[in-house]
N, C-alpha and C positions, 0 to 999 in steps of 0.2 A: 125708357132711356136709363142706361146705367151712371154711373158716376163716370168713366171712363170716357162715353160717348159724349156725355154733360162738358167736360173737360176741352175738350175735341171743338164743341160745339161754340162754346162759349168763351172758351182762352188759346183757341187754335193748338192747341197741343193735347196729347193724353200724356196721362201721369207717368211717368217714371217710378218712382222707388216711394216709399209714405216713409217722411220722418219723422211724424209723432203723432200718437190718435188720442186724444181726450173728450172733454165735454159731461155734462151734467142733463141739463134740460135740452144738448142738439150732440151731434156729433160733428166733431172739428178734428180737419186731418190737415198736417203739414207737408204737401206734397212737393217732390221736385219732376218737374215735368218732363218730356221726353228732350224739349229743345234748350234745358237747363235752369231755367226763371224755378223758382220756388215760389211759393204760393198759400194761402191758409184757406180750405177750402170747409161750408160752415151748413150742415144738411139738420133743419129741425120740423117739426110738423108747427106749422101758425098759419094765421094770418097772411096771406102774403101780400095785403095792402098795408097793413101795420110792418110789416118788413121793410115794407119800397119805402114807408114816411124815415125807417131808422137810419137806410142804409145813404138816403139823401141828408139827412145829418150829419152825419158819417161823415160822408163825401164834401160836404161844404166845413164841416172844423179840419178837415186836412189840408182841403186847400187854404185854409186861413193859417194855415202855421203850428196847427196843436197837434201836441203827440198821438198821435192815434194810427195805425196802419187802413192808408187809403182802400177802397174798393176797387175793386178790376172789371166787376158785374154783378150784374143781378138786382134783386132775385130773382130768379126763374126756377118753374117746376123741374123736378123729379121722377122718373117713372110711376113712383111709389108714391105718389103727392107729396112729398118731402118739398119744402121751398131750399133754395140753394144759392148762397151768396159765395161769393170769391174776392178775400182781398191781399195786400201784399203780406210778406211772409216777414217779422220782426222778428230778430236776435235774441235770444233771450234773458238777459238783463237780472236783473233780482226784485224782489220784494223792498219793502224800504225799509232800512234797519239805521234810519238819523235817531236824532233824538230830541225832536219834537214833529213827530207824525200829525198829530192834531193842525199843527201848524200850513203843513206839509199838502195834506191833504185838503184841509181847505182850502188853499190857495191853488191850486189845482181846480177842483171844482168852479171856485168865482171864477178862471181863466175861461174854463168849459164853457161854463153859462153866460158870460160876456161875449164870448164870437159865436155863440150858437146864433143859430135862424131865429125867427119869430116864428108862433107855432103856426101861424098862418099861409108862413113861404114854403113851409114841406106838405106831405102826405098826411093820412093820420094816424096818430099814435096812441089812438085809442082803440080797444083796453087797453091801460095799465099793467104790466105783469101784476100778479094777488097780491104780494108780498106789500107793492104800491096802491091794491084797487079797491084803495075803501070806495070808490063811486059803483060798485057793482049794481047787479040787479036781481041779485040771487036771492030768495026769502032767507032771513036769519041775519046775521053776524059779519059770517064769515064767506067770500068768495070760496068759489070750485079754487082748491090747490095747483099750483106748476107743476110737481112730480108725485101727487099720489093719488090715485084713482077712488077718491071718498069725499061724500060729504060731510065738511067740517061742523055743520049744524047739527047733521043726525049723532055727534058724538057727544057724550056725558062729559061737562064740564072739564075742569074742575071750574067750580059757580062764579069766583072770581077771575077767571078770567076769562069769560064769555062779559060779563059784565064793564070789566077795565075796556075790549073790545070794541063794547056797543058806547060807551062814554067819548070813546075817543074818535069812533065812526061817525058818531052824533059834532063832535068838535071841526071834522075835518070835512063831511058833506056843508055844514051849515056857512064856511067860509065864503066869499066872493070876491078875493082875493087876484087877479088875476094870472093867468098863465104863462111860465117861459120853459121852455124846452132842455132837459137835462139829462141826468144820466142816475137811471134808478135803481143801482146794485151799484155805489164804490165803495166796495167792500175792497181791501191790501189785495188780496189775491189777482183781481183784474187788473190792476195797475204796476207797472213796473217801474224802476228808476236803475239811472247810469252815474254813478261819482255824485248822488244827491239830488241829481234833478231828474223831473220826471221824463223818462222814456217812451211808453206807450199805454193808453187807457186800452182797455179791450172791452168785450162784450157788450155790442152796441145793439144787441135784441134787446136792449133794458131802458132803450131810449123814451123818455116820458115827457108829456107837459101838463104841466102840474105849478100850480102854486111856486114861487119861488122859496119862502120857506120851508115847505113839505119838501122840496127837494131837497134842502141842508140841511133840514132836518132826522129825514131817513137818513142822510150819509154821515154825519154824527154819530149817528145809534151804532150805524157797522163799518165802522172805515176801518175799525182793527182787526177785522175777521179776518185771518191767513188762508181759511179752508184746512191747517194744519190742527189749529188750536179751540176749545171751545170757549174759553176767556175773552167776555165781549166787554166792550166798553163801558167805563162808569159814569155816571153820571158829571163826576169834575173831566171826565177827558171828553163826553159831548159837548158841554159846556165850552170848555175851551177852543172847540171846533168851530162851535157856532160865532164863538166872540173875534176869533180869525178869520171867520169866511164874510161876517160883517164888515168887519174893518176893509178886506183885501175888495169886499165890492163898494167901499164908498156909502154904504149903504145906513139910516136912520130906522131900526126898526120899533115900532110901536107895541102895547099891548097883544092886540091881533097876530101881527106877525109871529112873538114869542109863541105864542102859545100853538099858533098853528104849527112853527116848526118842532116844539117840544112834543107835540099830537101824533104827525108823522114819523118821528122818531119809535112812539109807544106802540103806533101799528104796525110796524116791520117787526117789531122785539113779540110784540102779542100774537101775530100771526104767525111766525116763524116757530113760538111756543105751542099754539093749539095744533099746527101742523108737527109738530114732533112728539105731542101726547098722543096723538092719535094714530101714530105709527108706530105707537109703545117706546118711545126714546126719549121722553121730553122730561126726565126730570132735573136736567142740567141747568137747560134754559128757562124749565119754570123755576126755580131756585135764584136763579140771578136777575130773572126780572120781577121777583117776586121782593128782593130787597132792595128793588131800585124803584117799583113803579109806585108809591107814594110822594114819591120825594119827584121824581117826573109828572107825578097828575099833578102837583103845585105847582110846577114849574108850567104845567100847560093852563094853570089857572081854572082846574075843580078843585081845589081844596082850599 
């Protein structure tokens, strides 16, 4: 089946014209159809049971009122095994350029995580994308990569951070903490806002449940990533992510909690880094988590 007939099949019309093709880990085309409805239509090789638990997340935060552009269908196959979702087609709005993002952004998040599902009413969304899957099963460290065909184990250090790695893998399998249903990439880029308030979350393949401080945790570490810029967040502006998205949930967190969110935070930063050493790229990001993660192993309570 081609995309055309997929169209046909599944949103009663074929495509008209493509008004914009992007994508990293999938390909995402903004279609307008023959009978005029626009559309974002989202083809990646996965899972397509860990698709069906995202795309019903999905589907139950928009119907609860969160910015998010609702689904149309899916997923369903591809000629090509591709899974293929289709949801509505959102405006495109900007990045967030206030001036307190930290702020911004957490509050955002605790909105997410308060009208989410329990991880029990969807599908399942397990695995984790890597980025999030310290619970792997792969021998070594590090999980199989999102976009590079290598194993991050068979790769030569550098020692410290295979080490930072396996300390924080150790912190974050050893939790029993329990799980709510989030969103594991909000990174600036997927999120857009209108006059200040937020407009639409996107990329909802990155749907996870996990620990509720792992989830604010990671999104701490990279809520500033543009996908423009390589300048990632310091440790006073996760800090103050974290100290917002507490507040904005009502929420008392303990020992445990800190330390598991400051954990998840080091494994997106450390994973992100052994996957860009190993694609000869990575001395950006090991440089910047290399003067930040002492001062995050404290905060996760090894030192």
């Amino acid at each position: 089946m081609e995309l055309a007939e997929w169209c046909e099949t599944w949103l009663g019309a074929a495509p008209g014209r493509e008004l914009f093709r992007t994508g990293h880990l999938s390909v995402v085309r903004g279609l307008e159809l023959g009978d005029g409805r626009r559309v974002v239509v989202k083809c990646r090789a996965a899972d397509e049971a860990r698709i069906r638990g995202c795309v019903e997340v999905q589907r139950h935060l928009a119907a609860a009122g969160f910015p998010c552009p609702a689904p149309l269908t899916g997923p369903a196959p591809l000629g090509d095994g591709s899974v293929v979702t289709a949801e509505e087609y959102v405006e495109g709005d900007e990045q967030f350029g206030g001036s307190d993002p930290a702020r911004a952004f957490a509050q955002a998040l605790a909105r997410l995580v308060r009208l989410a599902p329990p991880p029990d009413a969807v599908g399942p969304l397990t695995p984790a994308p890597p980025w999030m899957g310290w619970e792997h099963d792969e021998d070594g460290v590090w999980p199989w990569p999102d976009d590079l065909d290598a194993d991050l184990n068979a790769a030569p250090g550098p020692d410290w951070l295979d080490d930072l790695g396996r300390r924080v893998r150790a912190r974050l399998t050893g939790t029993r903490l329990p799980p709510v249903v989030g969103h594991g990439d909000f990174e600036s880029q997927n999120l857009r806002w209108r006059g200040g308030e937020l407009a639409a979350v996107h990329d909802w393949d990155s749907v996870v449940a996990l620990p509720e401080p792992a989830v604010a945790g990671a999104a701490a570490a990279v809520f500033t990533e543009t996908g423009r810029s390589t300048v990632r967040a310091g440790v006073e502006e996760s800090a103050r992510f974290l100290e917002c998205y507490v507040r904005a949930r009502g929420l008392s967190w303990g020992p445990e909690e800190w330390g598991v969110a400051w954990a998840a935070g080091l494994w997106v930063r450390a994973f992100n880094a052994k996957k860009a050493v190993v694609a000869g790229a990575g001395q950006d990001a090991l440089d910047q988590l290399a003067a930040q993660a002492e001062t995050r192993l404290h905060l996760m309570g090894s030192l």
